[in-house]
N, C-alpha and C positions, 0 to 999 in steps of 0.2 A: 819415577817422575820424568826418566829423560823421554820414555816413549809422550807421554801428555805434551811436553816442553815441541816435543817435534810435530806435534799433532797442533799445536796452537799456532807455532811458526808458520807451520805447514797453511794456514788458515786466514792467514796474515797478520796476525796477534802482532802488535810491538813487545821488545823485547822488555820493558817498563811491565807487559801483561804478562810475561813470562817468568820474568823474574819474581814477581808478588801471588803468583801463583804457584812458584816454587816454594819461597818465605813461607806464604801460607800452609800447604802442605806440612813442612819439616816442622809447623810446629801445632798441627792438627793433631788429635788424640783417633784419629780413625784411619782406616787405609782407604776410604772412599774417596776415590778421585773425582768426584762431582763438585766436592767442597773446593776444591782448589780453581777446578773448569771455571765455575760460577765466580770466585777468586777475579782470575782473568776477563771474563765476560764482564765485571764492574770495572776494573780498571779501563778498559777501552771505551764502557758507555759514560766515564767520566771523562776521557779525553777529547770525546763529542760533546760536551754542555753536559751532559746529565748530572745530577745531583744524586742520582740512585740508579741502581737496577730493577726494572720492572718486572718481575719472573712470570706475568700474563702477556706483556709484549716484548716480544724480541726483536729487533731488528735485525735487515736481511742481512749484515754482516756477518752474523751469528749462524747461516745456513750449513758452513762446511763443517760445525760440530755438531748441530742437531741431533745425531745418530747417537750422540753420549750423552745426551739429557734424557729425560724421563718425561715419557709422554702423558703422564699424567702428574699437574701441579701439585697437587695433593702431597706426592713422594717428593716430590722435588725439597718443598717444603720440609718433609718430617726428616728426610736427612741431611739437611742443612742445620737445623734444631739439634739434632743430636751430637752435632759437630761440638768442641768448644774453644773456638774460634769465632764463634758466630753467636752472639747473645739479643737482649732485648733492650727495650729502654729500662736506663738506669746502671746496666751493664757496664762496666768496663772491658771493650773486647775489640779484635779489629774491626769488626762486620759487625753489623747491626741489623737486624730482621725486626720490620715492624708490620703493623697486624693488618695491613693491607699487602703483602707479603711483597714490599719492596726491600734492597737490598742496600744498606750506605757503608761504605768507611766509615769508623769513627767519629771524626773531623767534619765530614761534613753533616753525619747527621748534631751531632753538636749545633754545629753553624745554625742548621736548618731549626733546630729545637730554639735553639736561644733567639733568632729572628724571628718567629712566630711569636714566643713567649713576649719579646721586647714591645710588638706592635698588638698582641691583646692588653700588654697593661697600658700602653699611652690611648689606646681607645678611647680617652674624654673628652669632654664637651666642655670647655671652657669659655665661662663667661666673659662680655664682653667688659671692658673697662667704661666705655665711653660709645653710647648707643647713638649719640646725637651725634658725637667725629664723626663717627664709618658711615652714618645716612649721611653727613655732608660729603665725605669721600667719594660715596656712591652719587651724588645727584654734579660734581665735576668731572663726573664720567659718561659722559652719554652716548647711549646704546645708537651703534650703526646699524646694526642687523637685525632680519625679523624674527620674531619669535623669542625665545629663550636665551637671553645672554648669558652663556656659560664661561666668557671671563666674567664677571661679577658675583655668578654664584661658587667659582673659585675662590674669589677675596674673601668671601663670607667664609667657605671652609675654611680656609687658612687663619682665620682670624677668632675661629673656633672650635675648632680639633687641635690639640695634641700631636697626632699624627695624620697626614693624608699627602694623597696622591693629585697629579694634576696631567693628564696626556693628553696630548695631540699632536696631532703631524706639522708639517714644515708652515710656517706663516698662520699658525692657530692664535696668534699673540703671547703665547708663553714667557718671553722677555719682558712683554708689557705689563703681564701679570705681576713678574717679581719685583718691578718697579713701583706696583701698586700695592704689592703688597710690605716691601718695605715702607713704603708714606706711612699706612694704616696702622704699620705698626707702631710707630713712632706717634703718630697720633693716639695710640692706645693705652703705651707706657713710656713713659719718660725714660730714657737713658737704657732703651733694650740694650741688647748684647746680641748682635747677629754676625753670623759669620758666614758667605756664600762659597760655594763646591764645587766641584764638576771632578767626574772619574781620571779627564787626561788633560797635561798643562795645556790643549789646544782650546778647548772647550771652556776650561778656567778664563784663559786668557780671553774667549770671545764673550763670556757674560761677565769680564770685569771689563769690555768695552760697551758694551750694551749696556750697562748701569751707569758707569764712569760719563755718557754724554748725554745721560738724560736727569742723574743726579749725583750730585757732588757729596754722598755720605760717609766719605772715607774708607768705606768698606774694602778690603783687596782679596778677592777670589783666587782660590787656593784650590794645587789638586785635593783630593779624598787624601790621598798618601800624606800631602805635608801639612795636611791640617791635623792630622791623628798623630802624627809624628812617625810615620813605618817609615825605615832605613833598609839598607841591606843585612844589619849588622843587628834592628829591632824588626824582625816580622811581624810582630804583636802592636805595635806603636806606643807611643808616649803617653797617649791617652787612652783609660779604659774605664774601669767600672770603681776600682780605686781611685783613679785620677780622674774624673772626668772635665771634659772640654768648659771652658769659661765663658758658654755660650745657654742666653735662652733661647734662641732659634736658630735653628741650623738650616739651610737652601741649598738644594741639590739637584744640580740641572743636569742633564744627559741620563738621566739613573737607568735607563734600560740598560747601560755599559758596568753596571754594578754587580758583580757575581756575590754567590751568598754568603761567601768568608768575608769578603769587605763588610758588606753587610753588614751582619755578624759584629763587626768590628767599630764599623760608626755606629749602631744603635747602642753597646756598653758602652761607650765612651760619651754618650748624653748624659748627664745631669737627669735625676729623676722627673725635675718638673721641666724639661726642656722640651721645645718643640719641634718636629722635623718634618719637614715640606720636600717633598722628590715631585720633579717634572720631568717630562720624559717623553718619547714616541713607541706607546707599546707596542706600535706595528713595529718597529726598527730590529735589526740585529741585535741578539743578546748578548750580554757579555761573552767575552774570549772565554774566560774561565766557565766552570760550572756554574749553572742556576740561571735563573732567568725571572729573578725578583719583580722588577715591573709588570710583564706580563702577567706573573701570577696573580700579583694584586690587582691588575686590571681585570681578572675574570670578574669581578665581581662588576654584577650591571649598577648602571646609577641609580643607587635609592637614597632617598633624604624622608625624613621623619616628618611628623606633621610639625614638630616645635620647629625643626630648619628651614620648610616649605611658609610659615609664618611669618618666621626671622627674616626672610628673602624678599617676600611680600612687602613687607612695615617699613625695612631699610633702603631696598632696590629697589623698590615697585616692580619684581620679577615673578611670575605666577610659571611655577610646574605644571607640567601636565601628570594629570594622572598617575600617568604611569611609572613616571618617578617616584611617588609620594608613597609609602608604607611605613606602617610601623610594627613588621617581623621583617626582621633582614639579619644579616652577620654584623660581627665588631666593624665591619666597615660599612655599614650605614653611616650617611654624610660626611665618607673618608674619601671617595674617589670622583673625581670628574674629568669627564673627555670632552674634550673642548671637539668642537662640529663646524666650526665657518673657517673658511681659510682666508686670511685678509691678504695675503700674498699672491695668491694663483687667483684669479679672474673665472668666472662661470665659463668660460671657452676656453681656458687654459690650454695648452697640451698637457704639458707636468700635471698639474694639475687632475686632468681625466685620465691619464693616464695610470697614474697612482691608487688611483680610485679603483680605476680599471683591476689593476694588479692584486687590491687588498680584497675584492668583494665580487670577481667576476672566476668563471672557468676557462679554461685552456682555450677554448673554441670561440669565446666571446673577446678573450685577452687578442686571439690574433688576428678577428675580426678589426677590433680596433686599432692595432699597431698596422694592418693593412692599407687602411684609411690614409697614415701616415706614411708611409713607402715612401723612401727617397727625402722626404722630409726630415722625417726622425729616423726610418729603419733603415741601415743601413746595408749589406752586403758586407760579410766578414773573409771576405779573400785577403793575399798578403799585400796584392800591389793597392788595395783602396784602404786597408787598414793604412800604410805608410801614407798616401794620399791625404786623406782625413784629417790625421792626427799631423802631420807638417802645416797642415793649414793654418787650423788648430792652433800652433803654438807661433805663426809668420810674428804675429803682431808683439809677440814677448821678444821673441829673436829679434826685431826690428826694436824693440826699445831697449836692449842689450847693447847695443851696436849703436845706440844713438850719443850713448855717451850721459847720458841722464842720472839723476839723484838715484840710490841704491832702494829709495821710499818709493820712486817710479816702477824701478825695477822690479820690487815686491808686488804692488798693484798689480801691474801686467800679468806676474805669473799667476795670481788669481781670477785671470777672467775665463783662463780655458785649465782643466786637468782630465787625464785618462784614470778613468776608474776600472779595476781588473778583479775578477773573481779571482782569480788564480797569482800566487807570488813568486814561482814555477812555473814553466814548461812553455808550450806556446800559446797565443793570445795572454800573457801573465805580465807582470809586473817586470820583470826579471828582459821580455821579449821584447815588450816595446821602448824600455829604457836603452839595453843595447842598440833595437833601431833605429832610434832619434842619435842616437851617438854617431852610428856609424853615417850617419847623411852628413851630419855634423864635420863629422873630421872630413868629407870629402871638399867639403865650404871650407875650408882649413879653420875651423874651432881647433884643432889640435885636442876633440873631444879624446878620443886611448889616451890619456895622460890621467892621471887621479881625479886630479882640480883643472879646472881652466873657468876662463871670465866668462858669468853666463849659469853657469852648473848647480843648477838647485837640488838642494839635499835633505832629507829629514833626519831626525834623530831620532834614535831608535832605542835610547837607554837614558833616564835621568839621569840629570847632572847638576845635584845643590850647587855644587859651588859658582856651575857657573850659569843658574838658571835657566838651565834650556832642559825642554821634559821631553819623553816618547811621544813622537807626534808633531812636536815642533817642524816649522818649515824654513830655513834660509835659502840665501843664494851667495855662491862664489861671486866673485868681483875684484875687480882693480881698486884700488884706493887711488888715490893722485900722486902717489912715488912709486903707480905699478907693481903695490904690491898684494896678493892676491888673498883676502880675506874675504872670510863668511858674514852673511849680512841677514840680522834677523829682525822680526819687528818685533819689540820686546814692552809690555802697557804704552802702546802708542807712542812708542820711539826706534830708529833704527837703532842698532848695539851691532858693533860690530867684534868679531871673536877671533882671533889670530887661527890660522886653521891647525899649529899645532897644537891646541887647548881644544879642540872639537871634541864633541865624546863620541859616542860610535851612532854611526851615519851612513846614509845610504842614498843614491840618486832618486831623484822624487819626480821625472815629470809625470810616471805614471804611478798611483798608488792602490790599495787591496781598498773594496767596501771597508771591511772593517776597519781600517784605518784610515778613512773618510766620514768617521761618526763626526759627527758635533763642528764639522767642517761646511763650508755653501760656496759653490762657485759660479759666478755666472752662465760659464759653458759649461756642459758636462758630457764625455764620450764615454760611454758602458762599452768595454767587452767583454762578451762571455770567450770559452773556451769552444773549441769547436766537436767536442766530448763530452759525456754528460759526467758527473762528479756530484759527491755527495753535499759537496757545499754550498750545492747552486740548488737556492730553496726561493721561495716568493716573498721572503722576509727579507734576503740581500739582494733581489733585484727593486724591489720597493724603498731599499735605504738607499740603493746606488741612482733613482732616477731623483730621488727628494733631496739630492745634494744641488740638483741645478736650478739656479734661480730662474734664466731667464731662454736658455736655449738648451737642449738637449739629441743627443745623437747615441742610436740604440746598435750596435754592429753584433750583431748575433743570425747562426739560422735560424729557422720556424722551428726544426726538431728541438732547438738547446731551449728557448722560450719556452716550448709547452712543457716540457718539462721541470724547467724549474719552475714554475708557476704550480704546476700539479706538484710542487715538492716543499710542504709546509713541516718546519721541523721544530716539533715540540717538542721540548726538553719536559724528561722526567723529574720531576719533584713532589713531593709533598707540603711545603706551602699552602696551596689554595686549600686541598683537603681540609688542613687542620682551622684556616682562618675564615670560610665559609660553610662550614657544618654549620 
């Protein structure tokens, strides 16, 4: 095993693939070192999103072992089978071989079995309570857009599936939706039981202010985590398949950020006849974790039956076109809808076409377009304009820092400008441009080299029940009026402020990671890439890093780093859609 161990290091394996490739090995029934190689090769394509190993595609990671695999799948396959370490479904084993000859842990094919399984049984069609409510629902809702109003033919889904999906991009009306779809429900059944979600306490917190000022239901939005009850100390949560949640319908906003063990997790912990509604931007970043649940449910194209294409007609006075309408499709037939008009971005937008640009165009058309915008949006990624930029950038926060203003001021201001970074390391990263805002800083005498000083925004990077602050949270250092220097957060639309020896762990926030600007909108927004190309810079994090700016955006990348992440779309492996659209 040591020569393998050295041959995988040698390869850049983590020591995490080394290790379970060892494990696996010592307790393999064969001396064939392929079972173990292969071992290793899933743990790594789990550390990437993947939910399996593909044994038809490899990825280029996988080149400096090549020469020990078998060039013919066929073999690959029959001694892996013979392995017994390596079983089928229904096995109990570490590895799992299913009959498309992908590869899982246990664990996840579990996850992935039972979230499949969960959303073929809620696949019904539930009738309406009150046909005459939801046509009056629908006619104090009038359609601004031409064509097809696909919030409405939402409401409908939601008010008659069981289970379904709802995507679109940034200002699709998604918030609007859940607004509308709580009324209707209430209008449907007297005294529902709904409970609203979101993956991170940031997202929680922005669609329990998005509901909170448009309707007063009581409802209070919860991460995923502490609505199911997971702890550090309960990984399974409170709530499961014995216990389940005290909810007939469950709202879950950001769901692209949902990996397939959460998953997994909120569907047993439903109630048999409860109902579960996920929103989300299937364009967006997947979850951290493995799986990439939204997208996989959004392969499936929009179809609605001729009963739902009826039902839309009678209630909406909303006509599908054609090509919507069938009746052969999967268990999600009139389960998914992608909302198409953006009420936020303007027909000339830049964001806007830009995004567009990003999801639907090629390398050569992407830099035609960002060319257009030169100097405008595209910036030159040197060091003295990156500093440049980004000082600009934050004058107006630094100026209301220093004016002496309410801690609510404070927080505002830091929201109208942030640096967003592929990278949380090395240079152009997270890590690069927080020290360099610092270091300008302590020249202005902030006395920035010190931990804390007045001014100093931080996130949190580790839940804390007790003291309600979640990963993702954002405050700010500050003086109180005895000069003493506390963190200032906004907490359901109020500041809280938190002694900074009670902080949990925390980190400088003026620049943060794509991924850690999911479910986040700023008015400004500075993209940088790194000036290297890297595996994680795909057209799915430059698409969520430009839909974070509401109102102005600034792109600092070269032409080589753009084409290429754009030509770098990364699909995670799974078996999901396989099994839910046969």
């Amino acid at each position: 095993m040591s020569q393998l161990l050295t041959v995988l290091r040698q390869a850049g394996f983590s020591e995490l693939a080394c290790q379970f490739a060892s494990y696996i090995q010592r307790i393999d029934n064969s001396d064939d070192e392929l079972v173990p190689l292969t071992a290793g090769l899933l743990t790594e394509a789990v550390a990437q999103g993947h939910v399996c190993l593909n044994l038809l595609r490899i990825d280029s990671w996988t080149q400096k072992v090549m020469t020990l695999l078998p060039e013919q799948h066929e073999e690959w396959l029959a001694r892996l089978q013979k392995s017994n370490v390596v079983g089928v479904d229904g096995d109990y084993k570490p590895l799992i071989l299913d009959n498309n000859g992908q590869l899982y842990l246990y664990r996840h094919w579990q996850d992935e079995k039972s979230v499949a399984n969960a959303i073929l049984q809620r696949s019904q069609h539930i009738e309406l309570n009150d046909s005459d409510a939801l046509q009056a629902d629908f006619a104090k809702w009038p359609s601004s857009v031409d064509g097809i109003d696909w919030q409405k033919v939402a409401v409908l889904m939601a008010m008659t599936r069981q289970f379904c999906v709802i995507s679109g991009g940034p200002g699709t009306g998604k918030t609007t939706i859940v607004l509308r779809i709580l009324q209707s429900l209430k209008h449907q059944h007297n005294g529902v039981r709904i409970a609203l979600a979101a993956p991170t306490g940031k997202a929680a917190a922005r669609l329990q202010q998005s509901v909170a000022q448009a309707d007063d239901n009581g409802i209070q939005a919860k991460t995923l985590h502490r609505l199911l009850g997971i702890t550090p100390d309960n990984d399974q949560g409170r709530y499961n398949a014995s216990r389940p949640l005290p909810f007939d319908v469950v709202v879950v906003d950001e769901a692209s950020m949902i990996d397939i063990s959460l998953m997994a997790k909120l569907l047993k912990a439903l109630s048999a006849k409860a109902r579960l509604i996920l929103l989300g931007d299937s364009q967006q970043l997947a979850s951290v974790e493995s799986g990439a649940v939204l997208a996989n449910l959004c392969q499936q194209q929009m179809i609605f039956d001729q009963t739902f294409s009826q039902q839309l007609q009678l209630l909406a006075g909303q006509t599908l076109d054609e090509q919507f309408v069938s009746d052969t499709g999967s268990v999600l037939t009139n389960s998914v809808v992608q909302l198409q008009h953006s009420y936020r971005f303007a027909h000339d937008s830049v964001i806007g076409q830009l995004a567009k640009s990003v999801q639907t165009k090629n390398s050569d058309d992407i830099i035609a377009d960002f060319t257009q915008l030169k100097e405008t949006v595209w910036q030159s990624a040197d060091a003295a304009n990156i500093a440049t930029q980004i000082m600009a950038g934050y004058q107006a926060y630094f100026d209301t820092v220093m004016s002496s203003v309410s801690p609510e001021q404070c927080l505002q201001a830091f929201d109208q400008f942030r640096v967003l970074c592929a990278l949380k390391q090395g240079p152009q990263s997270v890590t690069s441009v927080n020290n360099m805002i610092e270091r300008h800083l302590n020249k202005q005498g902030w006395r920035s080299l010190q931990d804390f000083y007045h001014g100093r925004p931080i996130m949190v990077t580790r839940n804390d029940y007790r003291q309600q602050l979640f990963n993702g949270d954002i405050g700010i250092i500050l003086y109180d009026p005895k000069r003493v220097l506390r963190a200032h957060f906004m907490i359901d639309n109020e500041v809280r402020e938190i002694p900074i020896a009670r902080l949990p762990a925390h980190e400088t926030a003026y620049a943060m990671t794509v991924h850690k600007s999911q479910g986040s909108e700023f008015e400004q927004v500075c993209v940088l890439l790194p000036d290297e190309e890297a595996t994680i810079l795909t057209r799915e994090l430059l698409y969520t890093a430009l839909t974070r700016a509401k109102n102005q955006l600034m792109i600092m990348a070269d032409e080589s780093i753009i084409r290429s992440t754009v030509a770098n779309q990364h699909t995670r492996e799974t078996g999901l859609a396989d099994i839910l659209l046969a």
